[in-house]
N, C-alpha and C positions, 0 to 999 in steps of 0.2 A: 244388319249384320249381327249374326248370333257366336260368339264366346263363350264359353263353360261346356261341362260336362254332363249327359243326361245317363241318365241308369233308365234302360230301358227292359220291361218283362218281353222278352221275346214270343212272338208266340208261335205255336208248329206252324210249319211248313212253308216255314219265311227263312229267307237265309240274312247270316249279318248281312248281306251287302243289298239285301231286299230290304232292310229297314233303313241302312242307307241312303239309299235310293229316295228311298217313302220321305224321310226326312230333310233332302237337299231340296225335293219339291216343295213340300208344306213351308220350309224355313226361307228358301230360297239360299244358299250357304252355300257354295262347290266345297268349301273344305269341311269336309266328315271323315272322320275316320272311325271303327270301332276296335276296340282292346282285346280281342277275345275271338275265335272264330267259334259259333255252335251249330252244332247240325242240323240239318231244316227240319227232321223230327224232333229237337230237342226244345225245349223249351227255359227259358230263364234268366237271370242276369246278364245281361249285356252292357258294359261301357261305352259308350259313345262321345265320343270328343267334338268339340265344335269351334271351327274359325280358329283363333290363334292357339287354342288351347290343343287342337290336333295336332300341331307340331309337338308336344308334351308325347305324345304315344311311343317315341325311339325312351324314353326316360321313364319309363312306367318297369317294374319287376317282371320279370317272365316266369307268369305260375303257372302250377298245375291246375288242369281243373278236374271238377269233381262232379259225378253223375249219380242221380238216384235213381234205379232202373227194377221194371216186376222183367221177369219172364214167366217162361211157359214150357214145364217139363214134357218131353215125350212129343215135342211137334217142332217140325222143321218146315222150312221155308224156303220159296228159293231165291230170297235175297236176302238170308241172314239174317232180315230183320221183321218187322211186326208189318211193314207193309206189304209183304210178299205174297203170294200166294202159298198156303199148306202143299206139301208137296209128300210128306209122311205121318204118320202119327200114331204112336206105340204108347202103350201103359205106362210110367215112368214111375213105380211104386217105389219111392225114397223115403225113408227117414228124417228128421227132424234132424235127430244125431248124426246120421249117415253125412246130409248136408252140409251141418258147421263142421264136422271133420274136413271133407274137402275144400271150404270156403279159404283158408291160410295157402 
C-alpha cells in the first residue's frame, strides 16, 4: 500500500488520468487521484496523491495555473492548435513594439 504525494513531470500526450492509470498499475493503489487537470499537449507538474493521502485532494487550494507557450504568426490551423493541420498561411510582419503593445 502506497501513501504520499508524488510530483510527477507529465509528459505530452498523456492525460492526468493516463498517468493515473500508469501509476495504479505499477503501484497496484486503486486510490489515486491528481491535483491539477493538464492537457495532453501540455507538459509539466503534476500532483498526484496516493492511498490515504488522496482523500487530502477536497483540502488542497484551488489555483490558477500557468502556461509557457511559443506560437506561430501568420498560420492557422484547423484545430487551433499545433497539432492540426495548416489550413492558411499569410506574412505576419509585426513588430517587436507592435507586439508588447497588444500583449496587456
Amino acid at each position: 500500500m502506497a501513501n504520499g504525494i508524488l510530483i510527477i513531470d507529465k509528459p505530452q500526450d498523456w492525460t492526468s488520468m493516463d498517468v493515473c492509470a500508469r501509476l495504479r498499475r505499477c503501484l497496484g493503489e486503486r486510490r489515486i487521484g491528481h491535483a491539477g487537470t493538464l492537457d495532453p499537449m501540455a507538459t509539466g507538474v503534476l500532483p498526484v496523491l496516493l492511498g490515504r493521502a488522496a482523500k487530502a485532494l477536497n483540502f488542497l487550494p484551488d489555483t490558477d495555473k500557468e502556461y509557457t507557450a511559443a506560437f506561430r504568426l501568420g498560420e492557422r490551423r484547423d484545430t487551433g492548435d499545433i497539432i492540426g493541420q495548416v489550413v492558411e498561411e499569410s506574412p505576419a510582419p509585426v513588430s517587436q513594439e507592435a507586439l508588447e503593445a497588444a500583449l496587456p
